[in-house]
VMD Tcl script that draws the C-alpha trace (Angstrom):
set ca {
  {87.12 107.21 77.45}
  {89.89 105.17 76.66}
  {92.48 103.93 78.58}
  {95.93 105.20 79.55}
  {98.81 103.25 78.59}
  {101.27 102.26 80.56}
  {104.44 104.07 79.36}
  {106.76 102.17 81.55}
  {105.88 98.49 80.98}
  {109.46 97.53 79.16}
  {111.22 99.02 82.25}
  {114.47 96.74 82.55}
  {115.84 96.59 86.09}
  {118.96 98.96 87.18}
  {117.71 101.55 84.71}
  {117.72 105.19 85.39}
  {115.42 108.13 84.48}
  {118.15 110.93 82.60}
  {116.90 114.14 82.96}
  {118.22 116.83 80.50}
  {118.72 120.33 80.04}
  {118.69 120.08 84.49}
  {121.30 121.63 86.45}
  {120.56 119.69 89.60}
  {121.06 115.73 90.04}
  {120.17 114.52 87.02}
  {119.19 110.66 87.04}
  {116.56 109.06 89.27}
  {117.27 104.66 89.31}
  {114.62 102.93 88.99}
  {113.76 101.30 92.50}
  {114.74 98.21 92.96}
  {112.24 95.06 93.42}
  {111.99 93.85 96.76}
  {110.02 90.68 97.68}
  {107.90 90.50 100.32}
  {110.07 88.08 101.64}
  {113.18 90.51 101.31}
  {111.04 93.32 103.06}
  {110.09 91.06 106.12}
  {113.95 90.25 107.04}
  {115.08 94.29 106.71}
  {115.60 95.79 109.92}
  {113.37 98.31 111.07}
  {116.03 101.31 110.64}
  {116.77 99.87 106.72}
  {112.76 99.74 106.15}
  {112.63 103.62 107.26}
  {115.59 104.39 105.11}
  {114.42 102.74 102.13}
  {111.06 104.57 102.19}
  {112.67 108.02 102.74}
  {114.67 107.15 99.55}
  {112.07 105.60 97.60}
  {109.90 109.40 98.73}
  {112.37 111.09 97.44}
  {112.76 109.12 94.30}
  {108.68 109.91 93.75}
  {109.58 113.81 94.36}
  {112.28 114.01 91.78}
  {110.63 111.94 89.33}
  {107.15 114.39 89.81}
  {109.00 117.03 89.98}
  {109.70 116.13 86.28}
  {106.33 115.61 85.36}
  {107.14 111.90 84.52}
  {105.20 108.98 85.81}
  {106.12 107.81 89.51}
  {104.06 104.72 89.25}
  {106.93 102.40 90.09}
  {108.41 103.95 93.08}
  {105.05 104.38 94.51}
  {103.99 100.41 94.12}
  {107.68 99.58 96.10}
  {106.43 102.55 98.52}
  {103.11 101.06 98.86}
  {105.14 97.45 100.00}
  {107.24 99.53 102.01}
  {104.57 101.21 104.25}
  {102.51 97.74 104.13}
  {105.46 96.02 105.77}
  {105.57 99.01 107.68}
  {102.03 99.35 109.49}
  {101.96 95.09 109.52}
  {105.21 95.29 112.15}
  {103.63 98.66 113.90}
  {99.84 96.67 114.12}
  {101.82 93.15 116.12}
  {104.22 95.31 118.07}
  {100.98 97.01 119.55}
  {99.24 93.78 120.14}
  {102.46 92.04 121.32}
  {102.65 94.71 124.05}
  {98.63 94.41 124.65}
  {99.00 90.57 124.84}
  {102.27 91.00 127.39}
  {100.17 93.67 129.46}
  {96.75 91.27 129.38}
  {99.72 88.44 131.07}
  {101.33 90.17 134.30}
  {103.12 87.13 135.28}
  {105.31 86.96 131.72}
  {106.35 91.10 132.62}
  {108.41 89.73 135.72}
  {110.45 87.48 133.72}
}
mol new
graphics top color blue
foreach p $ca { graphics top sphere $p radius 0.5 }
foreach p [lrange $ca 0 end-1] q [lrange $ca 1 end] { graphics top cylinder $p $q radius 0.2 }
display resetview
């Protein structure tokens, strides 16, 4: 077998799918780049806001039938910073629990 190419590998930045011959909302942008860096200073309510759009984005775009591949590598950053802040809130609150005298304070 060979192997696929990747149709969207010239993709500039700020682009926008155009869907024709659609009644509904017709253009898709292309999601943004975010840094890890970038992702790790968003608020928690901006993270959650920017994956909802970034799931819809991969709905229209399948919808289509055209290839969600970049929205779902941003998701994939998105839910990583995600679960990383969920996985040291929990042990931040098993570490305070583990040290009754710092719950007093």
């Amino acid at each position: 077998m060979g192997k696929k190419k990747n149709k969207m590998k010239n993709v500039e930045e700020n682009e926008t799918y155009e869907f024709e011959n659609y009644e509904s909302d017709s253009t898709v942008p292309f999601p943004e780049k975010l840094d890890q860096d970038d992702l790790s200073l968003m608020d928690d309510d901006d993270l959650h806001a920017l994956g909802r759009s970034l799931n819809d984005s991969i709905g229209q775009v399948g919808q289509y039938s055209l290839n969600p591949y970049l929205w779902e590598v941003e998701m994939c950053y998105v839910q990583r910073e995600m679960h990383m802040r969920s996985v040291r809130r929990a042990a931040h609150t098993a570490w305070v629990s583990n040290n009754p005298s710092l719950e007093s304070n």
